[in-house]
LUMLUMDREN-2810 file (N, C-alpha, C; in Angstrom, 1 decimal):
<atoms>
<atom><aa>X</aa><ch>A</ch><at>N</at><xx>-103.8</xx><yy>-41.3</yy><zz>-74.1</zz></atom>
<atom><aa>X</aa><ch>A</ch><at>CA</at><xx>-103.1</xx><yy>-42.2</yy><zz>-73.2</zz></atom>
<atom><aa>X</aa><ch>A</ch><at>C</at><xx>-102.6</xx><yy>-41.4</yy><zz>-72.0</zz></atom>
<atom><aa>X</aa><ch>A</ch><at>N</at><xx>-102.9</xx><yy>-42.0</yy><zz>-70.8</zz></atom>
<atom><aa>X</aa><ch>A</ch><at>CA</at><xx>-101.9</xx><yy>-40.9</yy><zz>-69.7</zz></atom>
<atom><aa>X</aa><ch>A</ch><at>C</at><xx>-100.8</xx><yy>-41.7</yy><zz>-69.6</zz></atom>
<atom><aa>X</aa><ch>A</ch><at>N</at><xx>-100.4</xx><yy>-40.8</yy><zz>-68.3</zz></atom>
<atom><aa>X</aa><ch>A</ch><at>CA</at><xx>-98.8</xx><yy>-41.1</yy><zz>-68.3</zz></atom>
<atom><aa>X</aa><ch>A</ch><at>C</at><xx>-98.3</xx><yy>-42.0</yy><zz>-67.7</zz></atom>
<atom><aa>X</aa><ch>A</ch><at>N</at><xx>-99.3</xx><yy>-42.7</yy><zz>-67.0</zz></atom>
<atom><aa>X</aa><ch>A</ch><at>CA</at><xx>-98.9</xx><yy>-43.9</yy><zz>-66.3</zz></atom>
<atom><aa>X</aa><ch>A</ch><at>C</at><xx>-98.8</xx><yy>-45.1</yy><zz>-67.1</zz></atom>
<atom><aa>X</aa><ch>A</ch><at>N</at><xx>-99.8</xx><yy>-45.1</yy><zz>-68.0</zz></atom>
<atom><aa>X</aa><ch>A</ch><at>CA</at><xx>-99.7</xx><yy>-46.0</yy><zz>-69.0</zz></atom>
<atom><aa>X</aa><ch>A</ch><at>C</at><xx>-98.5</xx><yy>-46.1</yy><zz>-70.1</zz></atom>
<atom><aa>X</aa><ch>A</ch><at>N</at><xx>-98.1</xx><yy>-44.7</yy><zz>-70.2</zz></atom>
<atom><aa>X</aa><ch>A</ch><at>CA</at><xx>-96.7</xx><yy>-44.3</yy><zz>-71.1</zz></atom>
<atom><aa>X</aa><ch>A</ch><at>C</at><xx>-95.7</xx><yy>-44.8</yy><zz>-70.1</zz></atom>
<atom><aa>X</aa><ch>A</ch><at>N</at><xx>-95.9</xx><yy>-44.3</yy><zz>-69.3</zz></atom>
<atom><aa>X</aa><ch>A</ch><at>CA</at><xx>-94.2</xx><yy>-45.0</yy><zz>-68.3</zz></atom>
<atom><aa>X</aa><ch>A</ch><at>C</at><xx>-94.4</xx><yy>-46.6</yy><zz>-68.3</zz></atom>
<atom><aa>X</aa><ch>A</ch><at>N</at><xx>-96.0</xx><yy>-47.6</yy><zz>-67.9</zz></atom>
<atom><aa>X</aa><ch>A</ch><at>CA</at><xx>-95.7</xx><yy>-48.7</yy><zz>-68.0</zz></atom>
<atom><aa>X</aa><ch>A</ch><at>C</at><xx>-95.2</xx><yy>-49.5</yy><zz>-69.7</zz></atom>
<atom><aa>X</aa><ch>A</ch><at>N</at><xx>-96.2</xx><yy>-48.6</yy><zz>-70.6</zz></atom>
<atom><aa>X</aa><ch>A</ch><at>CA</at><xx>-95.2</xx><yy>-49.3</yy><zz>-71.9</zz></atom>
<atom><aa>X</aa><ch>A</ch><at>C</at><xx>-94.2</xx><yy>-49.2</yy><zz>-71.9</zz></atom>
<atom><aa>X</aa><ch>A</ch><at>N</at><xx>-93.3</xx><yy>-48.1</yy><zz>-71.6</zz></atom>
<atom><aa>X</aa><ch>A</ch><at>CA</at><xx>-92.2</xx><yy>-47.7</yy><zz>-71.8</zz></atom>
<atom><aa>X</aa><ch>A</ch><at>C</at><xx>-91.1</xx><yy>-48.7</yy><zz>-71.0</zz></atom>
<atom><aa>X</aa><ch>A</ch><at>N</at><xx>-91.9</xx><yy>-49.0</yy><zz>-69.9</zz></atom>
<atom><aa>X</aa><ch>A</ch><at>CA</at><xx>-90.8</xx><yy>-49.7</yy><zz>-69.2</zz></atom>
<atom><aa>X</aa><ch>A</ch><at>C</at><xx>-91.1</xx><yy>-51.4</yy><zz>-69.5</zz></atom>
<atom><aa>X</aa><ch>A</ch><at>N</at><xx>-92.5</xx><yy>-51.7</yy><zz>-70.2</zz></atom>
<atom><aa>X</aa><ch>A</ch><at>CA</at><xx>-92.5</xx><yy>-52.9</yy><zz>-70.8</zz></atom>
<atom><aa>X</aa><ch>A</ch><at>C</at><xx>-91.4</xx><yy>-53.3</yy><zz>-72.0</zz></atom>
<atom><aa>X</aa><ch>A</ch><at>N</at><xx>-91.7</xx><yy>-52.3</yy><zz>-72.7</zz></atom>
<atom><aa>X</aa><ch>A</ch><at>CA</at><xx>-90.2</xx><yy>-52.7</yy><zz>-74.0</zz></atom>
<atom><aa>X</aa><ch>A</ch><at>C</at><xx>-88.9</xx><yy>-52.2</yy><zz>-73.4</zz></atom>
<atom><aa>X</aa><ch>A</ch><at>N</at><xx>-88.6</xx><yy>-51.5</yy><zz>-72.6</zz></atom>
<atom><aa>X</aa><ch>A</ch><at>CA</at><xx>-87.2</xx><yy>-51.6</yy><zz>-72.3</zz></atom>
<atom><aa>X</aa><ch>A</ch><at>C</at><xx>-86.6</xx><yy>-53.0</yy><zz>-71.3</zz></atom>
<atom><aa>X</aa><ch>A</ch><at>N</at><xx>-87.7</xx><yy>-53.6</yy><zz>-70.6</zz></atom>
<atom><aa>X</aa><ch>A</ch><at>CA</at><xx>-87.1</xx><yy>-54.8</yy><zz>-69.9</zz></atom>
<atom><aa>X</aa><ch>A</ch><at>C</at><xx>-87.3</xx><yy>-55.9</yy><zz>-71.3</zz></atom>
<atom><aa>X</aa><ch>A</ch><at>N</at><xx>-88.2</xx><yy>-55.9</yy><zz>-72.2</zz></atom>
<atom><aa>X</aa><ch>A</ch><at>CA</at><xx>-88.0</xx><yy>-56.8</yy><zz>-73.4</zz></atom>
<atom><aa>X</aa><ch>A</ch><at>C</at><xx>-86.9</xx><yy>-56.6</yy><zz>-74.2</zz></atom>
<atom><aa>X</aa><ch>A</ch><at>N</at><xx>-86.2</xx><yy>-55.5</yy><zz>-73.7</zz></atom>
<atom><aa>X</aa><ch>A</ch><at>CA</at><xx>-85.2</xx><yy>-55.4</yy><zz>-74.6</zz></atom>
<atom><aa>X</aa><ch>A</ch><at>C</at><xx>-83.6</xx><yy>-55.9</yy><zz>-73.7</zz></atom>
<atom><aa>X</aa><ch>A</ch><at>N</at><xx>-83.6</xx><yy>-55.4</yy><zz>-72.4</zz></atom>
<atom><aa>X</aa><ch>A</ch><at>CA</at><xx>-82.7</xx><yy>-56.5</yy><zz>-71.5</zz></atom>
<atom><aa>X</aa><ch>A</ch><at>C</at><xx>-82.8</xx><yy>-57.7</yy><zz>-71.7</zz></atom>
<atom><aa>X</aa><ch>A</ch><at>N</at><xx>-83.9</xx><yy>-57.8</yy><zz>-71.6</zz></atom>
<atom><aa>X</aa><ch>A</ch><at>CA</at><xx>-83.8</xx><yy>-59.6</yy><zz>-71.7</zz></atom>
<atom><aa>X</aa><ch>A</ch><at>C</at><xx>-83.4</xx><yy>-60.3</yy><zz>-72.9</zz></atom>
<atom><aa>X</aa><ch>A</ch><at>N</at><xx>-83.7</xx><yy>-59.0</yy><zz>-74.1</zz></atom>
<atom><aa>X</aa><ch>A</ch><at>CA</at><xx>-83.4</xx><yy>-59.7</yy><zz>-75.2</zz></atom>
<atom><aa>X</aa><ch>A</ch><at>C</at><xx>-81.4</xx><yy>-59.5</yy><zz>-75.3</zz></atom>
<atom><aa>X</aa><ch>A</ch><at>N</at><xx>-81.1</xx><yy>-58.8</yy><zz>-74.7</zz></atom>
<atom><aa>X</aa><ch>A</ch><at>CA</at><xx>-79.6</xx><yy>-58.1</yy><zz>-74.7</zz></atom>
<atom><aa>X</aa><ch>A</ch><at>C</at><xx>-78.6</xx><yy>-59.0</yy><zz>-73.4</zz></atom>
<atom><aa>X</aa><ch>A</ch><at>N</at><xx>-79.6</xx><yy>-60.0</yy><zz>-73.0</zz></atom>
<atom><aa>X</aa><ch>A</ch><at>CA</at><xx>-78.8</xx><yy>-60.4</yy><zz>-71.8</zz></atom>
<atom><aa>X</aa><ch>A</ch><at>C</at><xx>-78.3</xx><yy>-62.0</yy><zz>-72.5</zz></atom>
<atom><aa>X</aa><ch>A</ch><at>N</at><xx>-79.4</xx><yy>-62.3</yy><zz>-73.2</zz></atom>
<atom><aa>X</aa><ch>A</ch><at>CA</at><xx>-79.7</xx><yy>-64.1</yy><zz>-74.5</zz></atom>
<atom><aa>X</aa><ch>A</ch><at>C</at><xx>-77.9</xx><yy>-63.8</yy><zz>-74.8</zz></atom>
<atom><aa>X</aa><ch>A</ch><at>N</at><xx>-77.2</xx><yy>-64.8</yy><zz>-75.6</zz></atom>
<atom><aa>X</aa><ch>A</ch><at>CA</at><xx>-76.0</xx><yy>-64.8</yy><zz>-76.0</zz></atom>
<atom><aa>X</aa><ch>A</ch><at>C</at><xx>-76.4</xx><yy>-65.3</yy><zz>-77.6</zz></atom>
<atom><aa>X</aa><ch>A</ch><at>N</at><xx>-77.4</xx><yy>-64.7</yy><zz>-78.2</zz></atom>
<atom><aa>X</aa><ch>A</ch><at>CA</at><xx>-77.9</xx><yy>-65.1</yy><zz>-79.3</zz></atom>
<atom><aa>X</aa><ch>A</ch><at>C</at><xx>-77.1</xx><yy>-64.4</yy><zz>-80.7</zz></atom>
<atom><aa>X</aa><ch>A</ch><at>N</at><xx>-76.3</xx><yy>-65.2</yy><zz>-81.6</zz></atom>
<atom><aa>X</aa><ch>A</ch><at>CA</at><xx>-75.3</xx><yy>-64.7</yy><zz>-82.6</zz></atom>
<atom><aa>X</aa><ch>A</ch><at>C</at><xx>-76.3</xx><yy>-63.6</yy><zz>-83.6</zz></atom>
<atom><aa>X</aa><ch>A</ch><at>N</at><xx>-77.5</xx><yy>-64.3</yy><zz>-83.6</zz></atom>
<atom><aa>X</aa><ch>A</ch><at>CA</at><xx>-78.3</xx><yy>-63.4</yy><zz>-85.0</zz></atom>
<atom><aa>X</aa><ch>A</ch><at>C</at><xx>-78.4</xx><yy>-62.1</yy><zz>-84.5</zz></atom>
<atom><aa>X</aa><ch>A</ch><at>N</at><xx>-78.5</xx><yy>-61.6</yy><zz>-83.1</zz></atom>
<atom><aa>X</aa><ch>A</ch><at>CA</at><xx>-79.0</xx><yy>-60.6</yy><zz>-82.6</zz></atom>
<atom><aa>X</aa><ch>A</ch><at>C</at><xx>-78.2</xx><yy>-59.4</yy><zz>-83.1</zz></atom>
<atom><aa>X</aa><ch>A</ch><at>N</at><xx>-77.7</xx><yy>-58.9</yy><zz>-83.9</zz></atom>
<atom><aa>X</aa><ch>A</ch><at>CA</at><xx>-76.5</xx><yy>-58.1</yy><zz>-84.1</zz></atom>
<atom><aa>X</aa><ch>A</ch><at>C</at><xx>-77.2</xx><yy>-56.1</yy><zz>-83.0</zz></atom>
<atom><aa>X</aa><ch>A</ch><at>N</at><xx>-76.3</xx><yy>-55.5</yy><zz>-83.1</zz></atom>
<atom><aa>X</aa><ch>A</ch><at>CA</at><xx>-77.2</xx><yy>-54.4</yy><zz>-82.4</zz></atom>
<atom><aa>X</aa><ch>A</ch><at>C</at><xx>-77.9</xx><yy>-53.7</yy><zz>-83.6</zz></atom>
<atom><aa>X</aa><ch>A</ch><at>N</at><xx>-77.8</xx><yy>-53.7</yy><zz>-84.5</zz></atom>
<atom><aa>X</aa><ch>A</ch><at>CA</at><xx>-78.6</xx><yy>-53.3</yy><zz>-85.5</zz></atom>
<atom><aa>X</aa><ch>A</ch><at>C</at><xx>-80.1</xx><yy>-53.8</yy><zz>-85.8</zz></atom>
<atom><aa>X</aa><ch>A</ch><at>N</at><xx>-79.9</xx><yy>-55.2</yy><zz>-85.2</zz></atom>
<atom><aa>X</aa><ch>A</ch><at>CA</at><xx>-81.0</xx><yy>-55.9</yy><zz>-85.2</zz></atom>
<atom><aa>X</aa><ch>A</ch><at>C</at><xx>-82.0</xx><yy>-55.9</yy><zz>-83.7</zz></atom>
<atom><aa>X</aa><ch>A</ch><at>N</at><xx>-81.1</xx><yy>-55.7</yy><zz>-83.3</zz></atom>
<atom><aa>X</aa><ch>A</ch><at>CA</at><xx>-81.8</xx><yy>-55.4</yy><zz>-81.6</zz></atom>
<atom><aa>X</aa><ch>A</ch><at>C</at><xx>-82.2</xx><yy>-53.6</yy><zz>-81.8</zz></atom>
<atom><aa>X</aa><ch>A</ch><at>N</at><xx>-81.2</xx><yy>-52.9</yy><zz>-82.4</zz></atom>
<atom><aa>X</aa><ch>A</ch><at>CA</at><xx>-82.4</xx><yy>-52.0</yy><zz>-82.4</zz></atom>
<atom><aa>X</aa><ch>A</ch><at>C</at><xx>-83.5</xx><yy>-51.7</yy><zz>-82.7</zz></atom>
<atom><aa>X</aa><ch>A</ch><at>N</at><xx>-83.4</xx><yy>-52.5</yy><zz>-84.4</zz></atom>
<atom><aa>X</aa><ch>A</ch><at>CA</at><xx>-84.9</xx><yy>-52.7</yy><zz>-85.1</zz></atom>
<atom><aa>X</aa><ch>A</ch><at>C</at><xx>-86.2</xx><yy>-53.1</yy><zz>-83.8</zz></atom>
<atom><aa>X</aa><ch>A</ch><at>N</at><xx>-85.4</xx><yy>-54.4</yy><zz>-83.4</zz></atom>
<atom><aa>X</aa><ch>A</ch><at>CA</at><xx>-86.7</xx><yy>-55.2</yy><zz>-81.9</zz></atom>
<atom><aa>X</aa><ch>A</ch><at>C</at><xx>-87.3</xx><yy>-53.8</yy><zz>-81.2</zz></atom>
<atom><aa>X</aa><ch>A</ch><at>N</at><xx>-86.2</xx><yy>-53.0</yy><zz>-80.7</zz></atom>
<atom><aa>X</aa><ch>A</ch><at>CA</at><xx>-86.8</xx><yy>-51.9</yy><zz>-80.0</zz></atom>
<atom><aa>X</aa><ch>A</ch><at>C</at><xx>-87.6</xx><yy>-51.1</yy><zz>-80.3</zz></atom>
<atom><aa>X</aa><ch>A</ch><at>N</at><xx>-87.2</xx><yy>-51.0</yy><zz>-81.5</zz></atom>
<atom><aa>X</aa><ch>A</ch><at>CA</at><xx>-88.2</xx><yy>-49.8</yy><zz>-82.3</zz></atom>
<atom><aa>X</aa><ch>A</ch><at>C</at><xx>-89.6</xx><yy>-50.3</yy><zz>-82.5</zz></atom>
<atom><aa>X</aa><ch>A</ch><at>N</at><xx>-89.8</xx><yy>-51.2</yy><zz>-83.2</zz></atom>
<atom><aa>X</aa><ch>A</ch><at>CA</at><xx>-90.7</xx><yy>-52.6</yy><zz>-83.2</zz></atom>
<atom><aa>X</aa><ch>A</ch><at>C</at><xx>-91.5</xx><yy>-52.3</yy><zz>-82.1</zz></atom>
<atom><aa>X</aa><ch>A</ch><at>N</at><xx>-90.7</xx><yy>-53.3</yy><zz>-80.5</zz></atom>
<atom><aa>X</aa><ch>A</ch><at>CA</at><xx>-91.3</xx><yy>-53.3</yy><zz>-79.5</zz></atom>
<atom><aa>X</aa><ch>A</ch><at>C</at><xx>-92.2</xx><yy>-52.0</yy><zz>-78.4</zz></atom>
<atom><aa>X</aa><ch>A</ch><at>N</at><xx>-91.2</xx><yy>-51.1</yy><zz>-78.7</zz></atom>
<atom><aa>X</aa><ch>A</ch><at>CA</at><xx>-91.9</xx><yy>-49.7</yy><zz>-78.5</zz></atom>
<atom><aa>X</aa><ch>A</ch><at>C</at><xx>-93.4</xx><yy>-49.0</yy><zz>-79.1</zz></atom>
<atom><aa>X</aa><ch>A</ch><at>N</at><xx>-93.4</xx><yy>-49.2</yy><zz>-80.7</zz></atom>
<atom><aa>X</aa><ch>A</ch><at>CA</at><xx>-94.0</xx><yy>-49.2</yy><zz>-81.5</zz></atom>
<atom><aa>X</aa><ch>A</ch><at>C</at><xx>-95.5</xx><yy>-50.0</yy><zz>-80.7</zz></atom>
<atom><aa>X</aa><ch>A</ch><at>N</at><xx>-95.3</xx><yy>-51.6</yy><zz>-80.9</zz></atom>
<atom><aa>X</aa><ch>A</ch><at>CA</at><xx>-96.1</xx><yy>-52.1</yy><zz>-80.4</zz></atom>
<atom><aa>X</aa><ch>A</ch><at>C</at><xx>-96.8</xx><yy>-52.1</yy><zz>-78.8</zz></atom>
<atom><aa>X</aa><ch>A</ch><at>N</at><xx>-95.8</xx><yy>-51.6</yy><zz>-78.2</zz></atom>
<atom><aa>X</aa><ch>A</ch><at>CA</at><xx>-96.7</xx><yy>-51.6</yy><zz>-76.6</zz></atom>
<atom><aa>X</aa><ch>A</ch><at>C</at><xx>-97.5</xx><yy>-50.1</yy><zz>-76.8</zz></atom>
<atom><aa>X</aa><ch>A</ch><at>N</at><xx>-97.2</xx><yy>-49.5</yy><zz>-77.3</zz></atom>
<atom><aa>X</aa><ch>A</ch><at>CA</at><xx>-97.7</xx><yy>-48.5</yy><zz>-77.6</zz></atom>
<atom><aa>X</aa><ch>A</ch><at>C</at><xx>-99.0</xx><yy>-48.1</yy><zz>-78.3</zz></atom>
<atom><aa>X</aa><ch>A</ch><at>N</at><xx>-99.1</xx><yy>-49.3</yy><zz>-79.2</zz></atom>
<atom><aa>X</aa><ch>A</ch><at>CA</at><xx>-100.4</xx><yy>-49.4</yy><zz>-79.7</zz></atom>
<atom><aa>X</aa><ch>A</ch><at>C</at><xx>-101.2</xx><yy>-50.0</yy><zz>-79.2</zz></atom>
<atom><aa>X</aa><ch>A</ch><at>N</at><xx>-100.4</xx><yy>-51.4</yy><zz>-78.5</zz></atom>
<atom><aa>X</aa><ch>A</ch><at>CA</at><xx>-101.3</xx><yy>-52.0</yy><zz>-77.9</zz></atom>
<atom><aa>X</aa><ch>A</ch><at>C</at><xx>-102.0</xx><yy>-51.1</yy><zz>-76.7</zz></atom>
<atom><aa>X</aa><ch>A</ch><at>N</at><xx>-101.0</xx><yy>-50.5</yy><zz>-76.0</zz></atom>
<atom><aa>X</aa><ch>A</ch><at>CA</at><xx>-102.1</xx><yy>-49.6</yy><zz>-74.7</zz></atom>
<atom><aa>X</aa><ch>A</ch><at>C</at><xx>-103.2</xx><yy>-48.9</yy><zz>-75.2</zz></atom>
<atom><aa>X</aa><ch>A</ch><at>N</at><xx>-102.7</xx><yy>-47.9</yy><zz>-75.8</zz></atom>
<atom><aa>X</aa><ch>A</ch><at>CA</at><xx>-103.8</xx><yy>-46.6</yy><zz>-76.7</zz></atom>
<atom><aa>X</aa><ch>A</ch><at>C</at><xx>-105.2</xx><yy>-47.5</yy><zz>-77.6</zz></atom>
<atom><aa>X</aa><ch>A</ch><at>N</at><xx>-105.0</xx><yy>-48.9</yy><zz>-77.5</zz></atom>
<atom><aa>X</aa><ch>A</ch><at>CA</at><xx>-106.3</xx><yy>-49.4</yy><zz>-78.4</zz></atom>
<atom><aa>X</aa><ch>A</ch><at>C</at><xx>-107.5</xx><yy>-50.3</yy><zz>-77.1</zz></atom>
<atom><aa>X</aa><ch>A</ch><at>N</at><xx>-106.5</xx><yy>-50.6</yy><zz>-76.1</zz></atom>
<atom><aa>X</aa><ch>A</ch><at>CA</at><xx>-106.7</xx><yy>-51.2</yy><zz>-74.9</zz></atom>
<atom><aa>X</aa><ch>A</ch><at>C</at><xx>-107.4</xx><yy>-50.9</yy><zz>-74.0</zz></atom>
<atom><aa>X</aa><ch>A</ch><at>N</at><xx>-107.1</xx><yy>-49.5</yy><zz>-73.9</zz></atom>
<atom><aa>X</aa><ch>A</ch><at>CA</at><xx>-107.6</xx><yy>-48.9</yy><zz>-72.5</zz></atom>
<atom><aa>X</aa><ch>A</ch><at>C</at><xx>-108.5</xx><yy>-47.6</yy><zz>-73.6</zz></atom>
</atoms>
């Protein structure tokens, strides 16, 4: 993967994770939002590297 594609996933799950951190949603605890992150990271990350 190069690095342009690392900076775009990278900055794909971190604005998914603002947006998710901005919601006033009670389930979201930060424990659970971290999971999302890890998750979301995880996944843009696969998705690029299988993608391109």
């Amino acid at each position: 993967m190069c690095a342009t594609c690392a900076f775009t996933a990278a900055a794909g799950a971190a604005g998914f994770r603002t947006w998710l951190q901005t919601r006033g949603w009670a389930w979201l605890t930060p424990a659970r939002l971290r999971r999302i992150t890890i998750a979301s990271v995880i996944a843009t990350f696969a998705g690029v590297t299988v993608t391109f």
